[in-house]
C-alpha positions as CSV (number, residue, x, y, z in Angstrom):
1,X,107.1,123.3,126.3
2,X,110.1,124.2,124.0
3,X,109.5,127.1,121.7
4,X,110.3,125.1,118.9
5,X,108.1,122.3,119.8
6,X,105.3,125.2,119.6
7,X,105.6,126.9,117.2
8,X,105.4,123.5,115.2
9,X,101.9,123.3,117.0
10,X,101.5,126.6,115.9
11,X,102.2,126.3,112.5
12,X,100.4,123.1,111.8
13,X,97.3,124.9,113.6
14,X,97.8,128.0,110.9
15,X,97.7,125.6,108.1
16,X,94.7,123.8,109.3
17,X,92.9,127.2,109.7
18,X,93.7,128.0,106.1
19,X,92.8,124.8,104.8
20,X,89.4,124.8,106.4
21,X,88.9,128.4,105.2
22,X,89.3,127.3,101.7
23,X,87.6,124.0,101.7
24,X,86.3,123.6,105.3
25,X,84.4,122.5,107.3
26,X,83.6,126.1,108.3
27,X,83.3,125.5,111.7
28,X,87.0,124.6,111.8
29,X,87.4,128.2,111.3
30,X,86.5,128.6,115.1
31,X,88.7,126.7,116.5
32,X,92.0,126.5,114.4
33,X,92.0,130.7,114.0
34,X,91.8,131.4,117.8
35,X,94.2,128.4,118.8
36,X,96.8,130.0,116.3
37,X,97.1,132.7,118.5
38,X,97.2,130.8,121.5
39,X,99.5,129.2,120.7
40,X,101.7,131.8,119.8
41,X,101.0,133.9,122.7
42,X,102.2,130.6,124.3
43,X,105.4,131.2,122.6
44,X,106.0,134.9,124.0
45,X,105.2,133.8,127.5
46,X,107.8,131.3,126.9
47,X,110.4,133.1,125.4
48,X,114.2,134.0,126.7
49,X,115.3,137.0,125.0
50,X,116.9,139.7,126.3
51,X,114.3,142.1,127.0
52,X,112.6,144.1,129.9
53,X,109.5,142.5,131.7
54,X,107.9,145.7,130.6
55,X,108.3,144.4,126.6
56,X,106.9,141.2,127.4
57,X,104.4,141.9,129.1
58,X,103.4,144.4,126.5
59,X,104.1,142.0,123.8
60,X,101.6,139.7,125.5
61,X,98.4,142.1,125.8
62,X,99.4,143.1,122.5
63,X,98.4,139.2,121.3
64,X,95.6,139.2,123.9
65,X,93.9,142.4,122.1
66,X,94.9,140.5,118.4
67,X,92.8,137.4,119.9
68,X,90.2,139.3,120.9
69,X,90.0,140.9,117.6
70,X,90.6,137.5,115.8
71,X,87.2,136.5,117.7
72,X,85.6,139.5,116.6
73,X,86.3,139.3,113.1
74,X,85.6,135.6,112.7
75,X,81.5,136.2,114.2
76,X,78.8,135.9,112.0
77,X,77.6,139.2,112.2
78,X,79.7,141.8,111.3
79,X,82.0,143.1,114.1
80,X,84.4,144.9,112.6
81,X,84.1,147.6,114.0
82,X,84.8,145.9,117.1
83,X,87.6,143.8,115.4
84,X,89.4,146.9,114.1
85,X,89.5,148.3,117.8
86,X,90.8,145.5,119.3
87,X,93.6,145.5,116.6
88,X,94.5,149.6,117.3
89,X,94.7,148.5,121.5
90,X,97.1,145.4,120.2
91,X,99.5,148.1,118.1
92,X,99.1,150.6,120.9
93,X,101.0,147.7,123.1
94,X,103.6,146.9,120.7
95,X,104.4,151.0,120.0
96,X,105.0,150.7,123.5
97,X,107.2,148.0,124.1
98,X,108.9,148.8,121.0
99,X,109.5,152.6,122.0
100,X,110.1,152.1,125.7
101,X,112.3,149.1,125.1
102,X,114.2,150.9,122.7
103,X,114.6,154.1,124.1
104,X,112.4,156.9,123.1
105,X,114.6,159.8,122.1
106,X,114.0,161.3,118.6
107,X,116.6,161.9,116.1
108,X,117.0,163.1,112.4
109,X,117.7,159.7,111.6
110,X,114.5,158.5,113.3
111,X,112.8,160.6,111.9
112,X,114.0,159.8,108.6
113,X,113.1,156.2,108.9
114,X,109.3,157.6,109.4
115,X,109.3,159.2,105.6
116,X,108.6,155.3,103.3
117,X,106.0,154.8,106.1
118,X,104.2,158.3,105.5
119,X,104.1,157.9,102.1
120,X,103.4,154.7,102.1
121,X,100.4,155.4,104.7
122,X,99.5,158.1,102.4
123,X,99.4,156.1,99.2
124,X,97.3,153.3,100.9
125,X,94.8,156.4,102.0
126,X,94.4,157.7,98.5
127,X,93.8,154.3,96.9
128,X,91.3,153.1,99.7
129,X,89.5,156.6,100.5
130,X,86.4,156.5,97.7
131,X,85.3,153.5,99.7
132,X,85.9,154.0,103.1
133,X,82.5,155.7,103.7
134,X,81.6,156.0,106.9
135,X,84.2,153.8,107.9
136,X,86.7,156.8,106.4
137,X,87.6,157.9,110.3
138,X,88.4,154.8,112.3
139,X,90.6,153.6,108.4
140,X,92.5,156.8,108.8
141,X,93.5,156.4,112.6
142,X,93.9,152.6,112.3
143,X,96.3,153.8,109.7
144,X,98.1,156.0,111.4
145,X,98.6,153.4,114.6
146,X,100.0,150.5,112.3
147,X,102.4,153.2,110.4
148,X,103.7,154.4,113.7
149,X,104.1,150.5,115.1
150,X,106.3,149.6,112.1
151,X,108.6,152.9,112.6
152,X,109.1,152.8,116.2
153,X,110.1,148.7,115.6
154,X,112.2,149.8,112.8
155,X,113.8,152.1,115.1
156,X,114.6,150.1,118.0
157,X,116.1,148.1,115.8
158,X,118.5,150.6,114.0
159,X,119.0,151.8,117.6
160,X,119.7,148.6,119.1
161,X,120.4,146.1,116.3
162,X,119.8,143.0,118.7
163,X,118.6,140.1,116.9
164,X,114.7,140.3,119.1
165,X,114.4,143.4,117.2
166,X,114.8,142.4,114.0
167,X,112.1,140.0,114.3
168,X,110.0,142.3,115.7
169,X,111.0,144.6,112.5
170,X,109.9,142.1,110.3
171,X,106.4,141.0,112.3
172,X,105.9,144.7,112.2
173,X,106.2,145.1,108.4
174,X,104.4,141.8,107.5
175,X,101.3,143.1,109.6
176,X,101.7,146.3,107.5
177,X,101.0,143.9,104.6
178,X,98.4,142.0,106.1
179,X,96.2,144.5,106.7
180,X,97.3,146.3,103.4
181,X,95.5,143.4,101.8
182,X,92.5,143.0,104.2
183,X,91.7,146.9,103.7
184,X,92.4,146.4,99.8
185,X,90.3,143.3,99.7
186,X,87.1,144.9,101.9
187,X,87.2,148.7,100.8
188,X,88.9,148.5,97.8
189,X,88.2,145.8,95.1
190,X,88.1,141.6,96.3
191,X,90.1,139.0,95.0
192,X,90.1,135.6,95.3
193,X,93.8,135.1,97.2
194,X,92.9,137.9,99.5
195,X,92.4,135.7,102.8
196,X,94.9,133.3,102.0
197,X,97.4,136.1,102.5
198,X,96.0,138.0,104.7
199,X,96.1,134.9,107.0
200,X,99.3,134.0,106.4
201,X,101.2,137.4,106.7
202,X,99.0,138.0,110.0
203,X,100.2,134.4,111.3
204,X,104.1,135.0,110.3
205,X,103.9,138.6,111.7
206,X,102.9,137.9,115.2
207,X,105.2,134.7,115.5
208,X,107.6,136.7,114.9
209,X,107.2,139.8,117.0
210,X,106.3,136.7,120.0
211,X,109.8,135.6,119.4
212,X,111.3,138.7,119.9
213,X,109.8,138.7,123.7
Protein backbone atom coordinates (compact mmCIF):
# COMPACT_ATOMS: atom_id res chain seq x y z
CA UNK A 1 0.00 0.00 0.00
CA UNK A 2 1.52 3.47 -0.90
CA UNK A 3 2.88 5.42 1.97
CA UNK A 4 0.85 8.11 1.20
CA UNK A 5 -2.26 6.22 0.98
CA UNK A 6 -1.25 5.34 4.82
CA UNK A 7 -0.43 7.68 6.34
CA UNK A 8 -3.94 9.20 5.33
CA UNK A 9 -5.24 5.95 7.20
CA UNK A 10 -2.99 7.01 9.70
CA UNK A 11 -3.95 10.26 10.20
CA UNK A 12 -7.64 9.92 9.95
CA UNK A 13 -7.12 7.07 12.69
CA UNK A 14 -5.13 9.83 14.94
CA UNK A 15 -7.95 12.20 14.68
CA UNK A 16 -10.55 9.62 15.52
CA UNK A 17 -8.48 8.67 18.66
CA UNK A 18 -8.47 12.30 19.80
CA UNK A 19 -11.93 12.83 19.12
CA UNK A 20 -13.12 9.85 21.11
CA UNK A 21 -10.76 10.88 23.89
CA UNK A 22 -12.45 14.15 24.22
CA UNK A 23 -16.05 13.23 23.59
CA UNK A 24 -15.92 9.48 23.15
CA UNK A 25 -17.19 6.74 23.22
CA UNK A 26 -14.30 5.68 25.52
CA UNK A 27 -13.98 2.50 24.18
CA UNK A 28 -12.88 3.99 20.86
CA UNK A 29 -9.82 4.78 22.77
CA UNK A 30 -8.90 1.05 22.42
CA UNK A 31 -8.95 0.68 19.20
CA UNK A 32 -8.15 4.05 17.29
CA UNK A 33 -4.84 4.62 19.80
CA UNK A 34 -3.20 1.19 19.04
CA UNK A 35 -4.26 1.17 15.21
CA UNK A 36 -2.36 4.64 14.96
CA UNK A 37 0.62 2.96 15.58
CA UNK A 38 -0.03 0.23 13.40
CA UNK A 39 -0.45 1.93 10.97
CA UNK A 40 2.52 3.88 11.14
CA UNK A 41 4.72 1.01 11.76
CA UNK A 42 3.04 -0.04 8.56
CA UNK A 43 4.54 2.98 7.05
CA UNK A 44 8.29 2.14 8.19
CA UNK A 45 8.08 -1.35 6.93
CA UNK A 46 7.06 0.22 3.77
CA UNK A 47 9.39 2.75 3.37
CA UNK A 48 12.34 3.41 0.59
CA UNK A 49 14.86 5.59 1.97
CA UNK A 50 18.24 5.25 1.81
CA UNK A 51 19.18 3.61 4.98
CA UNK A 52 20.85 0.36 6.37
CA UNK A 53 18.56 -2.71 7.16
CA UNK A 54 20.08 -2.28 10.49
CA UNK A 55 18.06 1.41 10.91
CA UNK A 56 14.96 -0.13 9.88
CA UNK A 57 14.87 -2.72 11.58
CA UNK A 58 15.68 -0.74 14.64
CA UNK A 59 13.26 1.89 13.70
CA UNK A 60 10.59 -0.86 13.65
CA UNK A 61 11.14 -2.49 17.24
CA UNK A 62 11.48 0.95 18.30
CA UNK A 63 7.45 1.37 17.23
CA UNK A 64 6.84 -2.18 18.40
CA UNK A 65 8.12 -1.17 22.16
CA UNK A 66 6.04 2.44 21.60
CA UNK A 67 2.83 0.08 20.89
CA UNK A 68 3.41 -1.90 23.59
CA UNK A 69 3.68 1.02 25.79
CA UNK A 70 0.69 2.72 24.07
CA UNK A 71 -1.29 -0.59 25.38
CA UNK A 72 0.11 -0.14 28.68
CA UNK A 73 -0.69 3.28 29.29
CA UNK A 74 -4.22 3.11 27.82
CA UNK A 75 -5.24 0.00 30.73
CA UNK A 76 -7.49 0.73 33.33
CA UNK A 77 -5.23 0.19 35.99
CA UNK A 78 -2.36 2.03 36.16
CA UNK A 79 0.67 0.63 34.28
CA UNK A 80 2.85 3.13 33.92
CA UNK A 81 5.33 1.87 35.24
CA UNK A 82 5.17 -0.65 32.63
CA UNK A 83 4.26 2.06 30.00
CA UNK A 84 7.34 4.11 30.82
CA UNK A 85 9.68 0.95 30.27
CA UNK A 86 8.37 0.07 27.16
CA UNK A 87 9.00 3.75 26.04
CA UNK A 88 12.94 3.76 27.38
CA UNK A 89 13.45 0.06 25.16
CA UNK A 90 11.68 2.10 22.07
CA UNK A 91 14.38 5.19 22.55
CA UNK A 92 17.09 2.64 23.22
CA UNK A 93 16.18 1.41 19.45
CA UNK A 94 16.15 4.66 17.85
CA UNK A 95 19.68 5.81 19.82
CA UNK A 96 20.84 2.96 17.94
CA UNK A 97 19.79 3.28 14.60
CA UNK A 98 20.40 6.85 14.82
CA UNK A 99 24.06 6.42 16.11
CA UNK A 100 25.01 3.33 14.18
CA UNK A 101 23.44 4.74 10.99
CA UNK A 102 25.11 7.78 11.46
CA UNK A 103 28.39 6.91 12.51
CA UNK A 104 29.31 6.98 16.07
CA UNK A 105 32.47 9.01 16.35
CA UNK A 106 32.41 11.88 18.85
CA UNK A 107 33.46 15.36 18.08
CA UNK A 108 33.60 18.91 19.81
CA UNK A 109 30.93 19.72 17.57
CA UNK A 110 28.87 16.74 18.76
CA UNK A 111 29.34 17.30 21.65
CA UNK A 112 28.33 20.75 21.49
CA UNK A 113 25.02 19.90 19.98
CA UNK A 114 24.49 17.83 23.49
CA UNK A 115 24.64 21.26 25.70
CA UNK A 116 20.42 22.84 24.84
CA UNK A 117 19.58 19.17 25.49
CA UNK A 118 21.41 19.07 29.04
CA UNK A 119 20.04 22.00 30.06
CA UNK A 120 17.11 21.56 28.79
CA UNK A 121 16.95 17.89 30.61
CA UNK A 122 18.12 19.75 33.58
CA UNK A 123 15.43 22.34 33.62
CA UNK A 124 12.61 19.76 33.02
CA UNK A 125 14.34 17.85 36.29
CA UNK A 126 14.20 20.92 38.54
CA UNK A 127 10.63 21.84 37.62
CA UNK A 128 9.22 18.17 37.81
CA UNK A 129 11.51 16.86 40.90
CA UNK A 130 9.11 17.94 44.19
CA UNK A 131 6.64 15.53 42.53
CA UNK A 132 8.40 12.79 41.24
CA UNK A 133 8.21 10.81 44.57
CA UNK A 134 9.06 7.53 44.28
CA UNK A 135 8.75 7.70 40.67
CA UNK A 136 12.00 10.35 41.10
CA UNK A 137 14.50 7.27 39.70
CA UNK A 138 12.87 5.73 36.62
CA UNK A 139 11.79 10.13 35.64
CA UNK A 140 15.49 10.77 35.83
CA UNK A 141 16.75 7.83 33.55
CA UNK A 142 13.76 8.05 31.22
CA UNK A 143 15.13 11.58 31.05
CA UNK A 144 18.27 10.96 30.28
CA UNK A 145 17.33 8.15 27.39
CA UNK A 146 14.98 10.75 25.51
CA UNK A 147 17.78 13.63 25.85
CA UNK A 148 20.37 11.30 24.43
CA UNK A 149 17.75 10.07 21.47
CA UNK A 150 17.18 13.69 20.39
CA UNK A 151 21.19 14.47 20.29
CA UNK A 152 22.37 11.43 18.61
CA UNK A 153 19.32 12.22 15.72
CA UNK A 154 20.39 15.76 15.72
CA UNK A 155 23.73 14.52 15.09
CA UNK A 156 23.35 12.13 12.35
CA UNK A 157 21.79 14.72 10.85
CA UNK A 158 24.46 17.48 11.03
CA UNK A 159 26.73 14.54 10.08
CA UNK A 160 24.86 13.37 7.20
CA UNK A 161 22.30 16.01 6.31
CA UNK A 162 20.14 13.53 4.15
CA UNK A 163 16.67 14.42 4.07
CA UNK A 164 15.63 10.77 6.36
CA UNK A 165 17.49 12.45 8.96
CA UNK A 166 15.87 15.46 9.20
CA UNK A 167 12.73 13.81 9.78
CA UNK A 168 14.00 11.70 12.20
CA UNK A 169 15.44 15.13 13.82
CA UNK A 170 12.19 16.52 13.99
CA UNK A 171 10.15 13.14 15.35
CA UNK A 172 12.97 13.17 17.82
CA UNK A 173 12.34 16.67 19.11
CA UNK A 174 8.48 16.51 18.93
CA UNK A 175 8.66 13.31 21.28
CA UNK A 176 10.92 15.49 23.55
CA UNK A 177 7.68 17.69 23.71
CA UNK A 178 5.31 15.06 24.10
CA UNK A 179 6.53 13.73 26.92
CA UNK A 180 7.60 17.24 28.29
CA UNK A 181 3.83 17.73 28.47
CA UNK A 182 2.76 14.16 29.71
CA UNK A 183 5.47 14.48 32.74
CA UNK A 184 4.25 18.26 33.30
CA UNK A 185 0.63 17.20 33.13
CA UNK A 186 1.09 13.95 35.67
CA UNK A 187 3.92 15.08 38.06
CA UNK A 188 3.73 18.59 37.72
CA UNK A 189 0.36 20.53 37.73
CA UNK A 190 -2.78 19.16 35.00
CA UNK A 191 -4.37 21.13 32.46
CA UNK A 192 -7.04 20.71 30.45
CA UNK A 193 -5.15 20.62 26.80
CA UNK A 194 -2.61 18.32 28.25
CA UNK A 195 -3.73 15.00 26.20
CA UNK A 196 -4.76 16.77 23.25
CA UNK A 197 -1.03 17.53 22.73
CA UNK A 198 0.43 15.09 24.12
CA UNK A 199 -1.37 12.86 21.50
CA UNK A 200 -0.75 14.77 18.81
CA UNK A 201 3.04 15.63 19.15
CA UNK A 202 3.47 11.71 20.03
CA UNK A 203 1.45 10.90 16.69
CA UNK A 204 3.50 13.57 14.41
CA UNK A 205 6.87 12.40 16.08
CA UNK A 206 6.76 8.76 15.19
CA UNK A 207 5.30 9.40 11.65
CA UNK A 208 7.99 11.09 11.09
CA UNK A 209 10.92 9.20 12.48
CA UNK A 210 8.86 5.97 10.31
CA UNK A 211 9.40 8.02 7.32
CA UNK A 212 12.79 8.39 7.76
CA UNK A 213 13.22 4.39 7.52
Amino acid sequence: MPITLLSAFALGSALLHLWSERYGPGRAVYLFKPLTIVLIILIAAGAENRVSHFYKYAILAGLLFSLAGDIFLMLPSDRFIQGLVSFLLAHLCYIAAFTFEGGAAVTTASMLYALPFLVYGALMLRVLLPGLGRMKAPVIVYMVVIMLMAWQALNRWAGTGQEGSGLALLGALLFVVSDSILALNRFRRPFPSAQLLVMSTYFMAQWLIALSA
